[in-house]
Steps between C-alpha positions, in 0.01 A plus 500: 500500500820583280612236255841530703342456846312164368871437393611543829235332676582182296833453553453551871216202441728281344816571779268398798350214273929391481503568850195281586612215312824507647392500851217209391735288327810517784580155642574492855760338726310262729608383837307165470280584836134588442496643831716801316460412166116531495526845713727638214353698205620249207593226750813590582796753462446723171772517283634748341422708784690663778438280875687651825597365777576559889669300732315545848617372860848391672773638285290601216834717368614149371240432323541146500124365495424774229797402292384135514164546394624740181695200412226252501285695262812571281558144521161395368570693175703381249832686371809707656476714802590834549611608818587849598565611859787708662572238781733212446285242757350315224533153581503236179405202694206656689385617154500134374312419835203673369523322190708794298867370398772713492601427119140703424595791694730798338596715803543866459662682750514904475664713727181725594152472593379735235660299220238171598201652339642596132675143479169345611339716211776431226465077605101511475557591101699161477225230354709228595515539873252305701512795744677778676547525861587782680656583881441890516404696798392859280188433291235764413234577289655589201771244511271223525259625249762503283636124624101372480493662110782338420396173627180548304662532179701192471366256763738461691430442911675819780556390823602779725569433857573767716797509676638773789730506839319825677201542641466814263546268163207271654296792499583528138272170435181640615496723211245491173689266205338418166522169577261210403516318856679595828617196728614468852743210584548412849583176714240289672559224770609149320325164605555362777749161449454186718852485493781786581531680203369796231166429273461652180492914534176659454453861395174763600440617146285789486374628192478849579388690192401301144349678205137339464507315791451531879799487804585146654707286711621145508729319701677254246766287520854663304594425132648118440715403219263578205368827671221378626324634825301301696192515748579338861354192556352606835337807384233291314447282842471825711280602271254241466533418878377882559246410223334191626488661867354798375237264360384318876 
């Protein structure tokens, strides 16, 4: 071997030794469940790393359930918000319902689709933000390679959730991304009051693809004023009810 092969061969040593460390040392964003926190690689969200997600039944275009959950991780870092969507639906007090207030978030606006993506880039290389949040219905491969590098370098947490009003733009979300985790968001029957009224919303959250780790669901109860999800109360009866009749 060449003296400038063995050169070669080293540096490309040391760069996936960097790389290795990084991805050893990365903290993770927890969401205090060990139902989902012990099924995640690192127990939890990674961060610095690009996570998508996908808003599924009734009037998924909204994206209201999706939107919520973003906001509860975001709210469970610390720092300013950036926010960058086309839409002008964002709603400041159902942020701070899922524990994110409104003085964290800075809200950019552009006039296209197309324009998301590079603003999402250009916020990741900002230290200070605790995250950067993203409404976008175009993503593909080499956009969100380039989103997930970015996020790599400095740390900071992408949140993409995918956004469309066709039938033809919903297609667009079945499509390969770079990202670290793929979620899907969708509304599950609340608790049953004794009284006339509405419990506290539960989502189906559906970890569809996660680097490392292996597809699940949950049925949890939404975000409260910290961010924090919850597991239903009657899940863990049903479930050792089915248990303990399994067992006569």
């Amino acid at each position: 071997m060449r003296a400038g092969q063995r050169e070669v061969l080293a540096e490309l040593r040391q760069r996936i030794e960097r790389i290795e460390g990084v991805y050893r040392k990365r903290a993770s964003i927890p969401f205090g469940l060990d139902a989902i926190d012990g099924h995640l690689p690192g127990g939890g969200l990674a961060r610095g790393a690009l996570h998508e997600f996908i808003e599924n039944g009734i009037a998924s275009e909204f994206a209201s359930c999706t939107t919520s959950f973003a906001a509860g991780v975001a709210a469970r870092l610390n720092g300013p918000v950036l926010w960058c969507g086309t839409r002008n639906d964002l709603n400041g007090p159902g942020l701070a319902l899922s524990g994110l207030k409104p003085d964290r978030v800075i809200h950019v606006r552009p006039e296209r689709d197309c324009d998301i993506l590079p603003l999402v880039e250009e916020g990741l290389r900002e230290r200070g933000l605790a995250a950067v949040v993203a409404e976008v219905t175009r993503m593909g491969l080499t956009e969100s390679r380039r989103i997930q590098l970015a996020a790599e370098e400095t740390g900071v947490t992408a949140l993409v959730i995918r956004r469309w009003w066709t039938a033809a733009q919903r297609k667009l979300t079945e499509e390969s991304t770079a990202s670290v985790s793929r979620w899907r968001i969708g509304p599950a029957p609340s608790e049953r009051l004794p009284v006339p009224g509405i419990g506290r919303a539960r989502w189906r959250v559906e970890l569809v693809r996660c680097r490392g780790g292996e597809p699940r669901t949950w049925i949890v109860e939404a975000c409260d004023g910290k961010g924090r999800l919850a597991l239903p109360g009657q899940a863990d009866f049903r479930s050792a009810r089915a248990a303990s009749s399994l067992s006569m």
